[in-house]
C-alpha positions in Angstrom: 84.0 67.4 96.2 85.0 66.4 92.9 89.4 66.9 92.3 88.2 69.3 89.1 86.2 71.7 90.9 88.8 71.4 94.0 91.8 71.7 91.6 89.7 74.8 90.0 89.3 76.9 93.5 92.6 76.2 94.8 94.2 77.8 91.4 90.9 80.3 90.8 92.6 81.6 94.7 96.0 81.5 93.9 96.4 83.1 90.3 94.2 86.3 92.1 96.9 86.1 94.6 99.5 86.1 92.5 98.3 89.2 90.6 97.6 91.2 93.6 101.4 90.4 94.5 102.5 91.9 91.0 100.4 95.2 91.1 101.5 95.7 94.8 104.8 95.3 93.7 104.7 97.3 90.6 103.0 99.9 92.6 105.7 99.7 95.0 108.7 100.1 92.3 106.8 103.3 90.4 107.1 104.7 93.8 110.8 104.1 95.3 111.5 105.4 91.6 109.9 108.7 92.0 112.6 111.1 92.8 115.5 108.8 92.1 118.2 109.3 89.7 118.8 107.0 87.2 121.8 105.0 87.6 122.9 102.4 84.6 125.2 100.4 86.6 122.2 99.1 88.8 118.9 98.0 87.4 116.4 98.7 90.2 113.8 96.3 88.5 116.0 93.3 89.3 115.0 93.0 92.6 111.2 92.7 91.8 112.1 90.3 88.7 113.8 88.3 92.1 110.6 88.5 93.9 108.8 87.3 91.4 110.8 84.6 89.7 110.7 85.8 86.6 113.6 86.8 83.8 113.9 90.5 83.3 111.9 92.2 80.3 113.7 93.1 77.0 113.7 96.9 77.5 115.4 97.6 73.4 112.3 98.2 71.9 112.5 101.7 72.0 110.7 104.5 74.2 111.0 104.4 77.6 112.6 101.1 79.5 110.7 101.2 82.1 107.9 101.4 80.3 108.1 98.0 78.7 109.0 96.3 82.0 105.8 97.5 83.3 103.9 95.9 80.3 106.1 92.8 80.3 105.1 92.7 83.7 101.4 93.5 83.3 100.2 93.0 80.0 102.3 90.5 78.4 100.2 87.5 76.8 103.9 85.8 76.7 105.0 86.0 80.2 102.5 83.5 82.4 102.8 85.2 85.6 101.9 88.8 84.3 99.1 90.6 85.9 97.0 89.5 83.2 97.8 86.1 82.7 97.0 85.4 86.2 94.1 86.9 85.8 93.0 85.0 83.0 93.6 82.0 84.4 91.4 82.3 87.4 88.6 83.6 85.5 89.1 80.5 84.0 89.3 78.3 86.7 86.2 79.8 87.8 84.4 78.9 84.2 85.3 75.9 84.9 83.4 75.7 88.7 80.6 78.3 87.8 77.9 75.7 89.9 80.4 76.0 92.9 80.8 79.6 93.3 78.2 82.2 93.7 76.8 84.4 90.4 78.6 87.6 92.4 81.7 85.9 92.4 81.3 85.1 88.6 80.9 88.7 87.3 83.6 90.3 89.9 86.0 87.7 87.9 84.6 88.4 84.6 84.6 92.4 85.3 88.7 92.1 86.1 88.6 90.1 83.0 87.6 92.6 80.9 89.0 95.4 82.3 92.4 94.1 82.3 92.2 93.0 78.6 90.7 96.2 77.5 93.3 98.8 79.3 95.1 100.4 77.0 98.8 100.6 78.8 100.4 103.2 77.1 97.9 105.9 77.4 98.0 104.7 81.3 101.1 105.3 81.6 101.1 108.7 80.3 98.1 109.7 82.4 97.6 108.0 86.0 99.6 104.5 86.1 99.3 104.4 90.1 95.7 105.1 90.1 95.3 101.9 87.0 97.7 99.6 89.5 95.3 100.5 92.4 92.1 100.2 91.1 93.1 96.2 89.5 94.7 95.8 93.5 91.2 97.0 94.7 88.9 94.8 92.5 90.7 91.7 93.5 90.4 92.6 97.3 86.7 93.1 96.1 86.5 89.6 94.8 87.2 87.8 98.4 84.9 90.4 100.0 82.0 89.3 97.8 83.7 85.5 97.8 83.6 85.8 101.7 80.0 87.3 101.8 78.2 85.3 99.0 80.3 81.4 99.4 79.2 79.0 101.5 82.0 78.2 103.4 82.1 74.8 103.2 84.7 72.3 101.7 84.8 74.6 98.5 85.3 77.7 100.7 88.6 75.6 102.4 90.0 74.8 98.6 90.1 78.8 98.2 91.5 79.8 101.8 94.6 76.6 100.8 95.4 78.3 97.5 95.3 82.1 98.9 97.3 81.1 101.9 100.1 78.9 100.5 100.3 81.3 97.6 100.8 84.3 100.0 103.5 82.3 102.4 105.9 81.3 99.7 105.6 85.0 97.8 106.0 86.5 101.6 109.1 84.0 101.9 110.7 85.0 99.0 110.0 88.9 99.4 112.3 89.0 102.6 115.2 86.6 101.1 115.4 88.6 98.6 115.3 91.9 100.6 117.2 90.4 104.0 118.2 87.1 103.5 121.2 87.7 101.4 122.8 90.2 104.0 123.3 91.2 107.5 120.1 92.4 109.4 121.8 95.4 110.9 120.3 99.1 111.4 120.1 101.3 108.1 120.3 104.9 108.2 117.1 106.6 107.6 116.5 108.0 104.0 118.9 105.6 102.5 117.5 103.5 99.2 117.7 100.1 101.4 115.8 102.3 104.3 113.1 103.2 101.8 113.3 99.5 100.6 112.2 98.5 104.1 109.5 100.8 104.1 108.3 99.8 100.3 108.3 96.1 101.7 105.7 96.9 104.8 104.0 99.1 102.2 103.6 96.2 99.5 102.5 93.8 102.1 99.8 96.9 103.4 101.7 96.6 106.8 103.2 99.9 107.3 100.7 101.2 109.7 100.4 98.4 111.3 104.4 97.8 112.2 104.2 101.6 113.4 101.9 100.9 115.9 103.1 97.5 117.4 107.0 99.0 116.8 107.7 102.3 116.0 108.2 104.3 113.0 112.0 103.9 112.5 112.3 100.6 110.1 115.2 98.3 111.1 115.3 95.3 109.0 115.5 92.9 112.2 112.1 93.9 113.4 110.3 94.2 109.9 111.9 90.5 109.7 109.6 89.6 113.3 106.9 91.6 112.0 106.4 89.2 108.6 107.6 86.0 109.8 106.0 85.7 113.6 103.1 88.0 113.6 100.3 85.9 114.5 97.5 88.8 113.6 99.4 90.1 110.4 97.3 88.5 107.6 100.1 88.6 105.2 103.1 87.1 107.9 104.1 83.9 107.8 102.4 82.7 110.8 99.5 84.0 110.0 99.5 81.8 106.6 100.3 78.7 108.3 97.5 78.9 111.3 94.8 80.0 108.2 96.1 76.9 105.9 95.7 74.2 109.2 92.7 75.6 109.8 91.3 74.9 106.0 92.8 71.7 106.1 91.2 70.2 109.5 87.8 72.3 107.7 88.2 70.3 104.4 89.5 67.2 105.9 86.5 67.1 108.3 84.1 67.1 105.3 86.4 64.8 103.0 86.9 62.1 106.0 89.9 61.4 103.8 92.5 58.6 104.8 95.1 60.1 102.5 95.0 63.7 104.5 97.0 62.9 107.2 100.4 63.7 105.6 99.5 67.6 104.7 98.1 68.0 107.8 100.9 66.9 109.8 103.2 68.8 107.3 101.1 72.1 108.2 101.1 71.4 111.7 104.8 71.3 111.1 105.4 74.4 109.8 102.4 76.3 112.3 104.4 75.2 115.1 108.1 76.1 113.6 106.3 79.6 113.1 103.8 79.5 116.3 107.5 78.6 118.7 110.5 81.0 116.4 112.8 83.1 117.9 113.5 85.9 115.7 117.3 86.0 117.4 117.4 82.5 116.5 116.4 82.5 113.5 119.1 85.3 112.1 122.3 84.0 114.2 121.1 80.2 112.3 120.7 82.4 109.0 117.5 84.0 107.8 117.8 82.6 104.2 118.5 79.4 105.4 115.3 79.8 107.8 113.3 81.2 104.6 114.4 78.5 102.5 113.3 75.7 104.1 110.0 77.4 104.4 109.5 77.6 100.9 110.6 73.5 101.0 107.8 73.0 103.2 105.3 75.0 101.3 106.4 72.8 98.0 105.9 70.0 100.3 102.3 71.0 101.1 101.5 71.9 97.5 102.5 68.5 96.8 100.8 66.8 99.5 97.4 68.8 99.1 97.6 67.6 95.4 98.0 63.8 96.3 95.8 63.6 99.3 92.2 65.7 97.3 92.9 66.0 94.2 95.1 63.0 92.1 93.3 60.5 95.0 90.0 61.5 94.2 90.8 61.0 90.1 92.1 57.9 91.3 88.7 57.2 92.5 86.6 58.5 89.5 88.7 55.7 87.6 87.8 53.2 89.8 84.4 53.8 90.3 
């Protein structure tokens, strides 16, 4: 495959991820706000602004604050990791692949597209924000269904399952270090804010039901942490990123026959088996942020790798030839 259309699907798969994190987590905020008093000493956007690693939104332009955050966060042409920036860019990225990907894939893109540019935010927020937030998250899901169903799964296929993947381990990395790695993971009471916060993080990672039924339904922070980290059937744990990115790599490297691939895929193997072989015990008495920051290391390391080993290699090549 030629490193433009590989660079193209790894980013087309990893903007689309990074939206569906920001309306999850939007979603999310609007409702752990619902009900709550409004307190000035503490913004309760900061958090998400954390998760998301971005700077916090002027809110003095008059109306409601939190209005303006969600725009800043969703709408702003400004800020390159709002909702519809990302989108943008992976319609985008998929212009630029249109003979890789299938037609169905091309106007599920282009639909998001132009639905995101043509909502009008303020009279959503007035009417049915939740219902706006959910209908984007749905559309994207919609997009891998019908990239899943209508793709070849080939080397291009692999390009997309690397971007989704490493895009989804370092944002579920970050999401617990900022909600556990900073303190200790000992039992909250129930109905607290940080007990609802546990709850709000299975809910933006569309785990709730599923920690209920492997645990129960009283959220302790210790066994949410087990739940995202070590879960090898939780699509959106840890573990369950870094068995889906070896996988695309031995998938991609098997139709590459690439000499340069063996450093990403001993890197992944690396961080499968520090995920496949964890102690959840272990890993808090060594420190979970400790333990989540050197899986975001590795992820960087990957990113890089990936980029030296398809993509600036196979540029390399083009120049050559």
């Amino acid at each position: 495959m030629l490193s433009r259309a590989a660079d193209s699907l790894y980013w087309l798969s990893r903007y689309l991820e990074r939206a569906e994190t920001t309306v999850r987590l939007i979603y999310n905020q609007m409702n752990l706000m619902l009900g709550q008093a409004p307190n000035s000493a503490v913004d309760p956007w900061q958090p998400l602004y954390a998760m998301l690693h971005i700077e916090p939104a002027e809110t003095n332009q008059g109306g409601d604050p939190d209005f303006w955050r969600i725009y800043y966060l969703t709408s702003d042409r400004e800020n390159h990791n709002s909702v519809r920036s990302c989108i943008g860019a992976a319609r985008e990225n998929a212009r630029q692949v249109r003979e890789q990907i299938s037609s169905e894939m091309w106007e599920q893109i282009n639909k998001l597209y132009l639905e995101i540019n043509r909502a009008d935010l303020r009279a959503i927020w007035q009417a049915q924000p939740h219902e706006f937030f959910r209908h984007i998250e749905n559309e994207i899901c919609l997009f891998r269904g019908v990239t899943s169903s209508t793709m070849q799964h080939d080397e291009g296929w692999g390009f997309i399952q690397l971007g989704t993947f490493l895009e989804r381990a370092q944002s579920m990395a970050t999401l617990l270090d900022v909600h556990y790695g900073q303190g200790k993971l000992e039992n909250i009471a129930p109905h607290t804010s940080d007990y609802l916060r546990g709850i709000g993080l299975l809910r933006s990672c569309l785990s709730f039901e599923a920690y209920c039924r492997l645990y129960t339904p009283t959220v302790t922070p210790t066994n949410v942490a087990e739940f995202l980290i070590l879960n090898p059937g939780l699509p959106r744990s840890l573990r369950f990123c870094a068995d889906r990115l070896q996988q695309s790599l031995q998938q991609i490297d098997a139709a590459a026959e690439n000499r340069r691939a063996e450093r990403v895929l001993r890197l992944t193997g690396r961080l499968q088996a520090r995920l496949r072989y964890g102690q959840i015990d272990e890993i808090i008495s060594d420190s979970l942020h400790t333990y989540l920051a050197d899986i975001m290391r590795q992820c960087d390391q990957i990113h890089t790798a990936i980029y030296h080993a398809y993509i600036e290699y196979a540029i390399e090549g083009e120049f050559a030839a």
